[in-house]
PDB file of N, CA, C and O in Angstrom:
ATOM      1  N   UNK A   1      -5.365   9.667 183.923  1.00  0.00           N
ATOM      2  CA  UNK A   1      -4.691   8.544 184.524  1.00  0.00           C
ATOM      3  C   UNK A   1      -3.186   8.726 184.343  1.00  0.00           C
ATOM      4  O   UNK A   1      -2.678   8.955 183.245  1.00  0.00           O
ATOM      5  N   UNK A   2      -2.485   8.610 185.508  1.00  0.00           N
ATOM      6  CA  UNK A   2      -0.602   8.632 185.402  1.00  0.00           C
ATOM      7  C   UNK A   2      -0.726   7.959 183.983  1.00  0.00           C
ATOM      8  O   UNK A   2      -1.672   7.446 183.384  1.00  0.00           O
ATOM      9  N   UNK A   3       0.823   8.196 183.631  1.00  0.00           N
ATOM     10  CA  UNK A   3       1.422   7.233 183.064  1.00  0.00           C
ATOM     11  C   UNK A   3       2.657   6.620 182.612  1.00  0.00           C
ATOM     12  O   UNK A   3       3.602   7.158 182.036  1.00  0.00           O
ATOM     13  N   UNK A   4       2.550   5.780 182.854  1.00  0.00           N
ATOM     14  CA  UNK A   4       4.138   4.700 182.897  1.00  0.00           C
ATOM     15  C   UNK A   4       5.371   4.471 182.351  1.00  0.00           C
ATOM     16  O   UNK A   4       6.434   3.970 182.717  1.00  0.00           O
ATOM     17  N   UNK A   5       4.725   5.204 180.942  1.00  0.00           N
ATOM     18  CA  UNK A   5       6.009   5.490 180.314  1.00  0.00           C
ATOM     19  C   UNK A   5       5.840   6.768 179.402  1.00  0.00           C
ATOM     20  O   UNK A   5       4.864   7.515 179.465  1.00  0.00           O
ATOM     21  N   UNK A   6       6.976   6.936 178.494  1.00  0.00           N
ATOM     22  CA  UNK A   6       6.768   8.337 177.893  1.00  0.00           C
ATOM     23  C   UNK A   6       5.924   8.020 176.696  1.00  0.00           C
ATOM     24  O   UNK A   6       5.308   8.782 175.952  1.00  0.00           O
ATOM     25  N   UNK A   7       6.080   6.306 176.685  1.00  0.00           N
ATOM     26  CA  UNK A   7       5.343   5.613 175.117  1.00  0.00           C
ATOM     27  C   UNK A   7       3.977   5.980 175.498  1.00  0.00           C
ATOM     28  O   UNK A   7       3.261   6.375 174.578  1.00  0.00           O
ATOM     29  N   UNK A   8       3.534   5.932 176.543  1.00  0.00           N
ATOM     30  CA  UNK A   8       2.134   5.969 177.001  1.00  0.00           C
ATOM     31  C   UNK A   8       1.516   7.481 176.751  1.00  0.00           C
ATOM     32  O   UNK A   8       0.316   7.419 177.020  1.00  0.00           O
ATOM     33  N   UNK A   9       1.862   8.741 176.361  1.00  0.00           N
ATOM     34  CA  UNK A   9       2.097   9.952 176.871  1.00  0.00           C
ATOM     35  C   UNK A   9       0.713  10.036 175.459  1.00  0.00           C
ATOM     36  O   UNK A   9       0.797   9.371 174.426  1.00  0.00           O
ATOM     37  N   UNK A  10      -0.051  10.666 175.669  1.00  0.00           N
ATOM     38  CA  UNK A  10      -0.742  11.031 174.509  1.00  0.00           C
ATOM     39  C   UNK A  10      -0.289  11.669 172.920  1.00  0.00           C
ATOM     40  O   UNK A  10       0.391  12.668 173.158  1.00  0.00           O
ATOM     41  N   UNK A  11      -0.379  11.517 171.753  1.00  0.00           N
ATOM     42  CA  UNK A  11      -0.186  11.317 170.821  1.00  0.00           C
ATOM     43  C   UNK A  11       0.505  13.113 170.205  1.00  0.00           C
ATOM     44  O   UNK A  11       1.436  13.450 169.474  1.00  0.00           O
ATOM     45  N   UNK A  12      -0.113  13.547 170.659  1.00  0.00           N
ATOM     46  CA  UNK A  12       0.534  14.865 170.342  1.00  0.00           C
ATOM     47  C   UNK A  12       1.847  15.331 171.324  1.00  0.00           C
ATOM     48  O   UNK A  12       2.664  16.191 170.995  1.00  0.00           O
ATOM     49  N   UNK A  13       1.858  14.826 172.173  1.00  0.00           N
ATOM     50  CA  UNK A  13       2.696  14.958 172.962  1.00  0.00           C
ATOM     51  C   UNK A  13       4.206  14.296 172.645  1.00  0.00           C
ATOM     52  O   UNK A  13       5.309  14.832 172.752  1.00  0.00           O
ATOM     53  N   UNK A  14       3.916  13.164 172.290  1.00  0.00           N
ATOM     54  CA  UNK A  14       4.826  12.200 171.848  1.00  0.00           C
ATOM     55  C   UNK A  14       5.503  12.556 170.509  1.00  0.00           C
ATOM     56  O   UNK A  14       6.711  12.438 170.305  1.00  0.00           O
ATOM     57  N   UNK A  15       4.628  12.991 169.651  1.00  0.00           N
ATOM     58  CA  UNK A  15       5.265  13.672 168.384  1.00  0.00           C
ATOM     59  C   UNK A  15       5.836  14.943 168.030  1.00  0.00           C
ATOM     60  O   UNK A  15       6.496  15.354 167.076  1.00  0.00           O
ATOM     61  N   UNK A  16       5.236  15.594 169.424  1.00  0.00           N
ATOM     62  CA  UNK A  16       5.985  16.786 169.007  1.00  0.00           C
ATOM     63  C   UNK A  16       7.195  17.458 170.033  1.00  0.00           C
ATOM     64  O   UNK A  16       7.786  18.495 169.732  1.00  0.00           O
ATOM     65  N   UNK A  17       7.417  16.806 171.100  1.00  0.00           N
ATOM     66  CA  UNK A  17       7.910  16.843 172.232  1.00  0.00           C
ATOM     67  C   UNK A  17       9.131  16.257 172.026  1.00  0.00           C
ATOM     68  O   UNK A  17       9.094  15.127 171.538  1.00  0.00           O
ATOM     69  N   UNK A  18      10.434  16.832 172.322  1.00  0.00           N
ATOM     70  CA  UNK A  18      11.902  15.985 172.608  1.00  0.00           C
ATOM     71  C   UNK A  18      11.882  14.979 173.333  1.00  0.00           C
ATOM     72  O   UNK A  18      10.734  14.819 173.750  1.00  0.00           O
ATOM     73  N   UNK A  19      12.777  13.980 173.812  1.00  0.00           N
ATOM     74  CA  UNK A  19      13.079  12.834 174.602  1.00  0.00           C
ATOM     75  C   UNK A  19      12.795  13.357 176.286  1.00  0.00           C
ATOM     76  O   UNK A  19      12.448  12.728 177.285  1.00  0.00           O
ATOM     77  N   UNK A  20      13.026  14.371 176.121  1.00  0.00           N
ATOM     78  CA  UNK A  20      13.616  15.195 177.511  1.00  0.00           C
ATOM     79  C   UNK A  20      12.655  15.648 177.785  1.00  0.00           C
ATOM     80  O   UNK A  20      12.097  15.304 178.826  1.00  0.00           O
ATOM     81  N   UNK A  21      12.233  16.381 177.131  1.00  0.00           N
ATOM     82  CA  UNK A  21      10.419  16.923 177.568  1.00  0.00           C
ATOM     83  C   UNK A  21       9.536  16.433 177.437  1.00  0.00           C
ATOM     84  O   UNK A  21       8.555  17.157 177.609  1.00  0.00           O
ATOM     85  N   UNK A  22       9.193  14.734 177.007  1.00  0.00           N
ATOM     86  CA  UNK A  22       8.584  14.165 177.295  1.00  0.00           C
ATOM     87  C   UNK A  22       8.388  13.638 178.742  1.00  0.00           C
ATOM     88  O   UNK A  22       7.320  13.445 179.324  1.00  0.00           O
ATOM     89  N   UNK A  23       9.470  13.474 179.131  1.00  0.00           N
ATOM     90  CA  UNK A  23      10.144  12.728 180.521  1.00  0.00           C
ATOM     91  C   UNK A  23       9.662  13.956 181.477  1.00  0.00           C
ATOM     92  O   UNK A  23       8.903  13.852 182.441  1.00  0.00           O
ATOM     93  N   UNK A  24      10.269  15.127 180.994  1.00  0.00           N
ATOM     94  CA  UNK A  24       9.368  16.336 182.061  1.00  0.00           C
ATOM     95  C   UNK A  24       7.712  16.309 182.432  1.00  0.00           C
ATOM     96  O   UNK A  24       7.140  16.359 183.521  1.00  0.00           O
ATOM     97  N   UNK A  25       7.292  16.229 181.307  1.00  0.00           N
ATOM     98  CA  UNK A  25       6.138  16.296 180.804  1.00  0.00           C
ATOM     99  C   UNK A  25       5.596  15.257 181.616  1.00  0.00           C
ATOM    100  O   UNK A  25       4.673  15.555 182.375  1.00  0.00           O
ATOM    101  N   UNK A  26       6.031  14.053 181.578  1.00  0.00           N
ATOM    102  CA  UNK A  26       5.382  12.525 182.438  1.00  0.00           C
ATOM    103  C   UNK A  26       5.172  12.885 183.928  1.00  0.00           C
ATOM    104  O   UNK A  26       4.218  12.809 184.702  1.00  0.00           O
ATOM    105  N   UNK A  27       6.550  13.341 184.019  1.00  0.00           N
ATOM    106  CA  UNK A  27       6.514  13.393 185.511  1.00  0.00           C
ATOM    107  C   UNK A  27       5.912  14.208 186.013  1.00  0.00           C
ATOM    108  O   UNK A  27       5.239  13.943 187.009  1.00  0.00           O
ATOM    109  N   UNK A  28       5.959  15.445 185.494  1.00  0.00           N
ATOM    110  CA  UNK A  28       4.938  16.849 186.089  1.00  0.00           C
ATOM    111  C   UNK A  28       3.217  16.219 185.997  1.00  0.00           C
ATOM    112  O   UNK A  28       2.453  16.296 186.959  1.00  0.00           O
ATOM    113  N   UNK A  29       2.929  15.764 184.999  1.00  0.00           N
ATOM    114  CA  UNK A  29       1.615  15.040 185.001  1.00  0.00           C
ATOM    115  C   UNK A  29       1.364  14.124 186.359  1.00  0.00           C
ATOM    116  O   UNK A  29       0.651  14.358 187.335  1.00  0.00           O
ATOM    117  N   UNK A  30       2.285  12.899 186.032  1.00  0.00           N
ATOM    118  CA  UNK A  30       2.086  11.711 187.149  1.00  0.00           C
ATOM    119  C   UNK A  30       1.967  12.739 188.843  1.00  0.00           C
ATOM    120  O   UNK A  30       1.057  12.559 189.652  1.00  0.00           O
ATOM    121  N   UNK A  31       2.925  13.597 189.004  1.00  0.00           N
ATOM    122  CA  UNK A  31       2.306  14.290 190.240  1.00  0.00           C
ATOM    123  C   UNK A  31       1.737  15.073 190.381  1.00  0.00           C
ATOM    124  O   UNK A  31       1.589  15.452 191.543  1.00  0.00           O
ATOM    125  N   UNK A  32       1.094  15.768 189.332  1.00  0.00           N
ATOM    126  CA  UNK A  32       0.129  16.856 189.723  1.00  0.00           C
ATOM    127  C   UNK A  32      -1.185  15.541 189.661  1.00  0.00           C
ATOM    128  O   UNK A  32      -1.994  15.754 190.564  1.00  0.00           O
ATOM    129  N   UNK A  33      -1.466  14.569 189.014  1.00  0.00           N
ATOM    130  CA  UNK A  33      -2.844  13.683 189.640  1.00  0.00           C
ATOM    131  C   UNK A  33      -2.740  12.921 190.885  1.00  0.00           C
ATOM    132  O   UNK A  33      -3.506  12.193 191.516  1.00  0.00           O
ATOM    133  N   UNK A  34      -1.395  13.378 191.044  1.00  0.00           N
ATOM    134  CA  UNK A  34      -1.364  12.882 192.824  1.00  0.00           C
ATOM    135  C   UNK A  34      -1.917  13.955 194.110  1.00  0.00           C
ATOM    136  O   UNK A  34      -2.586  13.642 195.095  1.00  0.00           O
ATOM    137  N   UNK A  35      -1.380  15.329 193.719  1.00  0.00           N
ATOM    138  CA  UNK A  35      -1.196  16.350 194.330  1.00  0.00           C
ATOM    139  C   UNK A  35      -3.034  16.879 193.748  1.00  0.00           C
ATOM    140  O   UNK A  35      -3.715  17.255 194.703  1.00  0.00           O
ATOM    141  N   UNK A  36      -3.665  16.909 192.563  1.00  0.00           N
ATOM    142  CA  UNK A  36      -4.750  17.122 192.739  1.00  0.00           C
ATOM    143  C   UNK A  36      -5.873  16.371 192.882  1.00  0.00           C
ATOM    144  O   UNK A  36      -6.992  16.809 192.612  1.00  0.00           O
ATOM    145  N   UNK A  37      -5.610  14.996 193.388  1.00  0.00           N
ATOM    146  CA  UNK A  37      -6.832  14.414 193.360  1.00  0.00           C
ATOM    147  C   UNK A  37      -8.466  14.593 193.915  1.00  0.00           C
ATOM    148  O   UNK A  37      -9.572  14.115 193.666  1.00  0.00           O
ATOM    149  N   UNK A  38      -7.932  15.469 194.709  1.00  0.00           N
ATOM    150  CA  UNK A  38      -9.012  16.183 195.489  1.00  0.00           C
ATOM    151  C   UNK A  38      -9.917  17.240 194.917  1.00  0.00           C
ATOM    152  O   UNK A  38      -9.672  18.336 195.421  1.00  0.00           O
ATOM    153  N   UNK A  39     -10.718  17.261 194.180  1.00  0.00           N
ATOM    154  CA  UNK A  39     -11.730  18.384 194.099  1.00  0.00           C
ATOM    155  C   UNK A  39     -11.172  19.840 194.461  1.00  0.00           C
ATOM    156  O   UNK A  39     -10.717  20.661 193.665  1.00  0.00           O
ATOM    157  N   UNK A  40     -11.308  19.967 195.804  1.00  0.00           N
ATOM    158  CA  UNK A  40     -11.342  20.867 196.928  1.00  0.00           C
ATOM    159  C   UNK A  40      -9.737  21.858 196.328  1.00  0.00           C
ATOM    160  O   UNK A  40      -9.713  23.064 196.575  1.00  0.00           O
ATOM    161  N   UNK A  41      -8.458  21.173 195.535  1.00  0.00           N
ATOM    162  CA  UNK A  41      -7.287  21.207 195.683  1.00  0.00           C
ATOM    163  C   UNK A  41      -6.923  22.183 194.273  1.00  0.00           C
ATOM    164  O   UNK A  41      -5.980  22.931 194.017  1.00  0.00           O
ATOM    165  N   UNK A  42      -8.359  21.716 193.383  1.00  0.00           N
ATOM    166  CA  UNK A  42      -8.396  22.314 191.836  1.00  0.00           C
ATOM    167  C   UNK A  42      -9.109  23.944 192.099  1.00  0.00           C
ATOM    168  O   UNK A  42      -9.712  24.320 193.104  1.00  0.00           O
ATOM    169  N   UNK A  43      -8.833  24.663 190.947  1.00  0.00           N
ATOM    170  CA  UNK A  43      -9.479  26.044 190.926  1.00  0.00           C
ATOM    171  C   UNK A  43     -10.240  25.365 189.622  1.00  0.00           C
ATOM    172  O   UNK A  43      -9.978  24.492 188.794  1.00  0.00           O
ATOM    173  N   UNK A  44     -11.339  26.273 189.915  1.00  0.00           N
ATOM    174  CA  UNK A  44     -12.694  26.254 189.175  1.00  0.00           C
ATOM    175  C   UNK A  44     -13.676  24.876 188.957  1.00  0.00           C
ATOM    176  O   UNK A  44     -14.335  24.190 189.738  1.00  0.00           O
ATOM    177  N   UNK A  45     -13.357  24.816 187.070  1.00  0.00           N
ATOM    178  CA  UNK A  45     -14.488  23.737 187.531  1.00  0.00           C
ATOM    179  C   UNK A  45     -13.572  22.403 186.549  1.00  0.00           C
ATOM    180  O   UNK A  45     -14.116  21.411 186.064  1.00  0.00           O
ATOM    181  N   UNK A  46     -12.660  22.614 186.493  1.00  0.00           N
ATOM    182  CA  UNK A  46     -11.215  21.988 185.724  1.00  0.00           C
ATOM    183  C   UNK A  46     -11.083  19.955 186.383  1.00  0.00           C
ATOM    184  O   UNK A  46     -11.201  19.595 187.555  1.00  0.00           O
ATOM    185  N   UNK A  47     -10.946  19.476 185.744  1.00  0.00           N
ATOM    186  CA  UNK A  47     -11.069  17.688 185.899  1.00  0.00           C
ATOM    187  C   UNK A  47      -9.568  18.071 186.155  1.00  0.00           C
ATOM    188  O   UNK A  47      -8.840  19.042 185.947  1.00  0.00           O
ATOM    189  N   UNK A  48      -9.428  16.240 186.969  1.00  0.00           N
ATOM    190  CA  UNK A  48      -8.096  16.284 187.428  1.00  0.00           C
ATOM    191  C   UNK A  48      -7.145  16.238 186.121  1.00  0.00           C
ATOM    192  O   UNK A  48      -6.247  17.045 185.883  1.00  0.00           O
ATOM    193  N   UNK A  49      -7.467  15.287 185.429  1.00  0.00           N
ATOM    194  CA  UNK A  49      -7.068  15.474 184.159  1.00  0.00           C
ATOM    195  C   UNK A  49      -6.716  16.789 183.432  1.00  0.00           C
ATOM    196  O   UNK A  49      -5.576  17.064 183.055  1.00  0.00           O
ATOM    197  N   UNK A  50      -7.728  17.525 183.281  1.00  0.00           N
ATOM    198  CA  UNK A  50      -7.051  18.630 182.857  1.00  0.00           C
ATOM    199  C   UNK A  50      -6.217  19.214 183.513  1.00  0.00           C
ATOM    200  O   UNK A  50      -5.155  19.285 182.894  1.00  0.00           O
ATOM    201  N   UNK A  51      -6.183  19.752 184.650  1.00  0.00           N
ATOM    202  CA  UNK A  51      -5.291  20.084 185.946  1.00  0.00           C
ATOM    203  C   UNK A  51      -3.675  19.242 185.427  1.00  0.00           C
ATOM    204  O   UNK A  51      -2.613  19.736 185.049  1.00  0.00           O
ATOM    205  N   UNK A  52      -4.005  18.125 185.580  1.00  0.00           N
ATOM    206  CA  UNK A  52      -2.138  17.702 185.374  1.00  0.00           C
ATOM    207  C   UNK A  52      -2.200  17.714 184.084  1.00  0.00           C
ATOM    208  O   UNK A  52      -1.345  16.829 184.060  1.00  0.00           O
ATOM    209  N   UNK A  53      -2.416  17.892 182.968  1.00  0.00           N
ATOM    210  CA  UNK A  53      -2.093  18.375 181.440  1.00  0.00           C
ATOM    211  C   UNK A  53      -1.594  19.779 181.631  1.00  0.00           C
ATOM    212  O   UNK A  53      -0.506  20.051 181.122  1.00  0.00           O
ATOM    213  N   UNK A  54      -2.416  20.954 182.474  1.00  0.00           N
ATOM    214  CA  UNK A  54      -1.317  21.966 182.602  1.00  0.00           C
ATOM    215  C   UNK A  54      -0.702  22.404 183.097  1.00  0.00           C
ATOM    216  O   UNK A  54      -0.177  23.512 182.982  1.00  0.00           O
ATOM    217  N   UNK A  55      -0.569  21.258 184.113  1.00  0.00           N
ATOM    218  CA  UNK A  55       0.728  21.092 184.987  1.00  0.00           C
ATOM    219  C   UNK A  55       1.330  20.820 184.143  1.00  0.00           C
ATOM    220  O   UNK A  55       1.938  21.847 183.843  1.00  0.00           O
ATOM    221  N   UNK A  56       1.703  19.760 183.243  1.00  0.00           N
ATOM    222  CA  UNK A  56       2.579  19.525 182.752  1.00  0.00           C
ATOM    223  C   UNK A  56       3.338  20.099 181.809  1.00  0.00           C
ATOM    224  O   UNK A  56       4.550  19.987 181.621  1.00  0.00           O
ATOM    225  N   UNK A  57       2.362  20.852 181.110  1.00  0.00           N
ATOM    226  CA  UNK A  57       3.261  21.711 179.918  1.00  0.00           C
ATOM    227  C   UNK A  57       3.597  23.030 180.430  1.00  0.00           C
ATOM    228  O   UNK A  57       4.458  23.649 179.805  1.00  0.00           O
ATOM    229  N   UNK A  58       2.908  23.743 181.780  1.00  0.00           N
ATOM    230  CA  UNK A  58       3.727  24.134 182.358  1.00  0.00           C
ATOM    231  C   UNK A  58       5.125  24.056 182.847  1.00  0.00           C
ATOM    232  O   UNK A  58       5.902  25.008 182.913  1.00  0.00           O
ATOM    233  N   UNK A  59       5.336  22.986 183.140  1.00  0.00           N
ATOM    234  CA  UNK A  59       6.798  22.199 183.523  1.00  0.00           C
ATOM    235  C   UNK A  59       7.613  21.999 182.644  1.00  0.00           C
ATOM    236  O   UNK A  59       8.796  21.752 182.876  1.00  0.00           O
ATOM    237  N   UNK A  60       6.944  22.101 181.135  1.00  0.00           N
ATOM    238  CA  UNK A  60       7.885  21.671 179.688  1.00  0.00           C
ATOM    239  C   UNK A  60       8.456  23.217 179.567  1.00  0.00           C
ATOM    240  O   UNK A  60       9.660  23.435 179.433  1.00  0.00           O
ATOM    241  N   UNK A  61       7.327  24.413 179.637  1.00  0.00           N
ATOM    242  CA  UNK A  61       7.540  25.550 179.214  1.00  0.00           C
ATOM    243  C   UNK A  61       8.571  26.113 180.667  1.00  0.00           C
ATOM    244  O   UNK A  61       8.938  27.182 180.179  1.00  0.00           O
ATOM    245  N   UNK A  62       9.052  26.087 181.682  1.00  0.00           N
ATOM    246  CA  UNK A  62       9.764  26.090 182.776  1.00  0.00           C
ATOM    247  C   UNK A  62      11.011  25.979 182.229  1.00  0.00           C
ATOM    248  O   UNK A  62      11.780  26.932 182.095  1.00  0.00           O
ATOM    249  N   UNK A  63      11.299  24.557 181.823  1.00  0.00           N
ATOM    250  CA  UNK A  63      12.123  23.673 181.596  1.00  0.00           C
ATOM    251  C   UNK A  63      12.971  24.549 180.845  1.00  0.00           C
ATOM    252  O   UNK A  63      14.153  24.477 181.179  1.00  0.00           O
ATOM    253  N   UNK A  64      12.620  25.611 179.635  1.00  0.00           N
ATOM    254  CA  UNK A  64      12.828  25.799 178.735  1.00  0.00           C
ATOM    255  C   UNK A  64      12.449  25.651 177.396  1.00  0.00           C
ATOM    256  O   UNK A  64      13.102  26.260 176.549  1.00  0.00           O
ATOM    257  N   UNK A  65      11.442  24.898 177.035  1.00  0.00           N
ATOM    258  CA  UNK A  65      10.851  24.697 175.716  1.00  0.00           C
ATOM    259  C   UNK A  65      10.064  25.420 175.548  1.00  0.00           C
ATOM    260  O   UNK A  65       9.354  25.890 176.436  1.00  0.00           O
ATOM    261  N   UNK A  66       9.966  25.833 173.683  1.00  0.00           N
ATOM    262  CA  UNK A  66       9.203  26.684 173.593  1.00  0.00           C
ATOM    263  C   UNK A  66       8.590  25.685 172.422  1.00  0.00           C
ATOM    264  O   UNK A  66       9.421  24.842 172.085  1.00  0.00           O
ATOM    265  N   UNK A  67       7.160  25.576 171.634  1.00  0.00           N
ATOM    266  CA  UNK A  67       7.104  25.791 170.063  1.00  0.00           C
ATOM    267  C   UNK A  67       7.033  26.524 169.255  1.00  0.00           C
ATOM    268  O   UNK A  67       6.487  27.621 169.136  1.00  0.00           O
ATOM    269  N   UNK A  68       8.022  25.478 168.216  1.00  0.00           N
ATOM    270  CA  UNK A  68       8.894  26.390 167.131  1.00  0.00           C
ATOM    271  C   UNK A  68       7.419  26.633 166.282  1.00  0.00           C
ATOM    272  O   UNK A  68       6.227  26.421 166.503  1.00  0.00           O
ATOM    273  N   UNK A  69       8.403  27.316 164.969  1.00  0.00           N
ATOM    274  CA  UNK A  69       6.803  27.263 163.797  1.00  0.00           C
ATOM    275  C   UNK A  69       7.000  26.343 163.330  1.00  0.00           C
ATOM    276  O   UNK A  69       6.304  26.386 162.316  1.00  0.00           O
ATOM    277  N   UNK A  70       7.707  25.079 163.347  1.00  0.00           N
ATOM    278  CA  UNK A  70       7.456  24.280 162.504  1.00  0.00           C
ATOM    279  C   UNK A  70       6.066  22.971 163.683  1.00  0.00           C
ATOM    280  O   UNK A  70       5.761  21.780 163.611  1.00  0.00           O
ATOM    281  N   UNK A  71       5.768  23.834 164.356  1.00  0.00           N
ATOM    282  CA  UNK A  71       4.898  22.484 165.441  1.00  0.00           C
ATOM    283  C   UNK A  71       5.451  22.153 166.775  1.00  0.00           C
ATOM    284  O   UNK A  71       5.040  22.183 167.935  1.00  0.00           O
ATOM    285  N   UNK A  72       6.616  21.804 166.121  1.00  0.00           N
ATOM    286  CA  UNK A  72       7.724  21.200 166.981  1.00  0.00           C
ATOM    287  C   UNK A  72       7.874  21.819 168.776  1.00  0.00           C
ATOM    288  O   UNK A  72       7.225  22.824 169.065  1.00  0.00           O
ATOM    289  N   UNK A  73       8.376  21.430 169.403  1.00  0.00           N
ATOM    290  CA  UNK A  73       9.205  21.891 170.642  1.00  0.00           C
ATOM    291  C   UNK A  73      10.053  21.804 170.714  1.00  0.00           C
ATOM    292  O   UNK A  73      10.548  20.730 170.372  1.00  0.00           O
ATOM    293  N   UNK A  74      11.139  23.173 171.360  1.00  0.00           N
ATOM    294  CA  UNK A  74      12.761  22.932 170.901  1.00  0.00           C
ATOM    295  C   UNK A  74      13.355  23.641 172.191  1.00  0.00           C
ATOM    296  O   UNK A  74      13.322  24.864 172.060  1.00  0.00           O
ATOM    297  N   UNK A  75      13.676  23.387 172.916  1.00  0.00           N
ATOM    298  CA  UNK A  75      15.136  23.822 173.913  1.00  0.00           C
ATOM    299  C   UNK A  75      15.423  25.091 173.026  1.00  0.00           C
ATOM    300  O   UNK A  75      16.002  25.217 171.947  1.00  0.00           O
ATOM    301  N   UNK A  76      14.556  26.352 174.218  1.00  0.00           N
ATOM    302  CA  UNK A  76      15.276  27.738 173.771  1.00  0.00           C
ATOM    303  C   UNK A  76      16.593  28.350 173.833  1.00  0.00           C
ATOM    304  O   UNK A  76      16.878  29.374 173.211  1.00  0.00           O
ATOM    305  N   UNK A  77      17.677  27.490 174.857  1.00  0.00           N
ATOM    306  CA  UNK A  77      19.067  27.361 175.331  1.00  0.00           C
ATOM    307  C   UNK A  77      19.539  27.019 173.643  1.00  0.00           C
ATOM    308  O   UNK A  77      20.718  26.799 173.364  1.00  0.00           O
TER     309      UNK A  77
END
C-alpha cells in the first residue's frame, strides 16, 4: 500500500535511512504501485508489494546511498 508520509515508511527503513532517502524511497515506492499494479506489468511471480520495495531501494541506491558497516545508509558523495 502507498504511503503518505515518510513516518508511515516501514520500520527498517525509517531507522536506517537519511531524511532524504527516505523521501526517495516514498516516492519511488508510491509509483512503482502505481506503474505495477497490473500482474501482466511484474516479472515472475513477485507481489506488487514486493515490486515497489525494489523499486524503491533501487532509487535510494541510484540516488547515491550506499550501507555503511555500521547498518546505516550514507550519501557516498
Amino acid at each position: 500500500m502507498p504511503y503518505a508520509r515518510d513516518e508511515d515508511l516501514p520500520e527498517a527503513v525509517r531507522e536506517h535511512l537519511p531524511a532524504h532517502a527516505r523521501e526517495i524511497y516514498r516516492k519511488a515506492f508510491n509509483n512503482a504501485w502505481d506503474e505495477y499494479a497490473s500482474p501482466a506489468e511484474r516479472r515472475h511471480d513477485d507481489s506488487r508489494e514486493e515490486v515497489s520495495h525494489k523499486v524503491a531501494w533501487a532509487a535510494v541506491k541510484k540516488a547515491g546511498y550506499a550501507r555503511g558497516a555500521d547498518g546505516d545508509w550514507h550519501n557516498r558523495d
